[in-house]
C-alpha positions in Angstrom: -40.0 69.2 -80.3 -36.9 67.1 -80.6 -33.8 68.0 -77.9 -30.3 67.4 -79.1 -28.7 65.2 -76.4 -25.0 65.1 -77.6 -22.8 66.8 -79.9 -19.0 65.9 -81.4 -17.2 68.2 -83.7 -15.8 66.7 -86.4 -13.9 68.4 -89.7 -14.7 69.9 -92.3 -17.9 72.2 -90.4 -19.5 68.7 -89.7 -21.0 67.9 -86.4 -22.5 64.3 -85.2 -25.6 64.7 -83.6 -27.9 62.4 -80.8 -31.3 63.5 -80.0 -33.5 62.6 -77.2 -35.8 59.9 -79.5 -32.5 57.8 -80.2 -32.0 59.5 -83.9 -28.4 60.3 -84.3 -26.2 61.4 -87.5 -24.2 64.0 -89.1 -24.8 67.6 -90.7 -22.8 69.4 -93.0 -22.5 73.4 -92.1 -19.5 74.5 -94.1 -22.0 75.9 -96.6 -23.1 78.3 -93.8 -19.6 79.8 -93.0 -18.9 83.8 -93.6 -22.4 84.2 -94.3 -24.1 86.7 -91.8 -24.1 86.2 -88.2 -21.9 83.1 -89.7 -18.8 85.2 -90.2 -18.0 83.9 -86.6 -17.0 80.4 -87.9 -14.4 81.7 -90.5 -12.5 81.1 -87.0 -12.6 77.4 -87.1 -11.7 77.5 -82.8 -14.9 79.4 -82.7 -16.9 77.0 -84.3 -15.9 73.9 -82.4 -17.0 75.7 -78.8 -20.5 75.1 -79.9 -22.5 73.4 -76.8 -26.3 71.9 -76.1 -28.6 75.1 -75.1 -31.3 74.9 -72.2 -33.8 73.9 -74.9 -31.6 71.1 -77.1 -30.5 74.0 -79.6 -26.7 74.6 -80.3 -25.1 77.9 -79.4 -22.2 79.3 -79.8 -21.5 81.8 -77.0 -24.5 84.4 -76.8 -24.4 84.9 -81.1 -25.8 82.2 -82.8 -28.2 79.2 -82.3 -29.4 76.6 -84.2 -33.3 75.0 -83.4 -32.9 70.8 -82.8 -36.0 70.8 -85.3 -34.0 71.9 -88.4 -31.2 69.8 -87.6 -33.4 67.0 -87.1 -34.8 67.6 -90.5 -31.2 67.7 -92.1 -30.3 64.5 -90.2 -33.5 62.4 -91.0 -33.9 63.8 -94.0 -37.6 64.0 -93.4 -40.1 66.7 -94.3 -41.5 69.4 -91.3 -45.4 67.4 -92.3 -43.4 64.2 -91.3 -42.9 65.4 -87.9 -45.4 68.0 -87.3 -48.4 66.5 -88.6 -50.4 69.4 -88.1 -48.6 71.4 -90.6 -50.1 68.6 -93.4 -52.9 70.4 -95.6 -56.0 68.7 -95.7 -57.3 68.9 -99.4 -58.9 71.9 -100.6 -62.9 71.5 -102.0 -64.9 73.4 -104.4 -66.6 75.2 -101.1 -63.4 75.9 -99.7 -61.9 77.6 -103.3 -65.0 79.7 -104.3 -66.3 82.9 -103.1 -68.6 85.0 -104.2 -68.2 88.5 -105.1 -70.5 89.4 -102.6 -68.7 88.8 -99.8 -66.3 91.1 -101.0 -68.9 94.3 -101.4 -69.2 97.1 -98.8 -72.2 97.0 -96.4 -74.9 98.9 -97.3 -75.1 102.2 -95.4 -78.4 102.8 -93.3 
C-alpha cells in the first residue's frame, strides 16, 4: 500500500503529491467538484484544508477521503495489476472454461 507523505494545494482543484516510495506528481480533481459527498469543494476554502490521514489517505475534516492507492494510480499512470500483482489473471484453459452439465444436476435422493 503506497502512503502519501506530502501534499500542496495548488489551483484549479490540483494537488501535488509525494508518496513514501519517492513517486511524486500532480492530480487533477476539479472534475470531482459538486458531485456527491463532493458538494463540499464548491467552497474552494474547504477544499484546500485537505491534510495526510493516519493511513497516507487525504481527508478533509471527518467527510471525505481519498485512498493513496488511487491517487497513485492517477499520478503514475499505471494500471491496479502494475502494482498489485496479484490482481493479474493467470490465463484461462480449456479445463478451467468447461463444465459439464452434471455438476449442475441435483443429488439423487436416497
Amino acid at each position: 500500500m503506497h502512503r502519501i507523505t506530502e501534499v500542496k494545494v495548488l489551483a484549479n482543484y490540483r494537488l501535488h503529491l509525494a508518496f513514501n516510495d519517492g513517486v511524486c506528481g500532480t492530480v487533477d480533481l476539479s472534475e470531482m467538484v459538486g458531485k456527491g459527498v463532493f458538494a463540499l469543494w464548491r467552497d474552494y476554502r474547504a477544499f484546500e484544508q485537505v491534510r495526510i490521514g493516519s493511513s497516507g489517505e487525504l481527508v478533509w475534516s471527518d467527510q471525505i477521503d481519498l485512498c493513496p492507492d488511487s491517487l497513485y494510480l492517477k499520478v503514475t499512470g499505471k494500471k491496479p495489476e502494475e502494482i498489485f500483482p496479484k490482481l493479474a489473471r493467470e490465463p484461462m484453459n480449456s479445463e478451467t472454461l468447461y463444465c459439464s452439465p452434471a455438476a449442475f444436476a441435483d443429488p439423487p435422493i436416497e
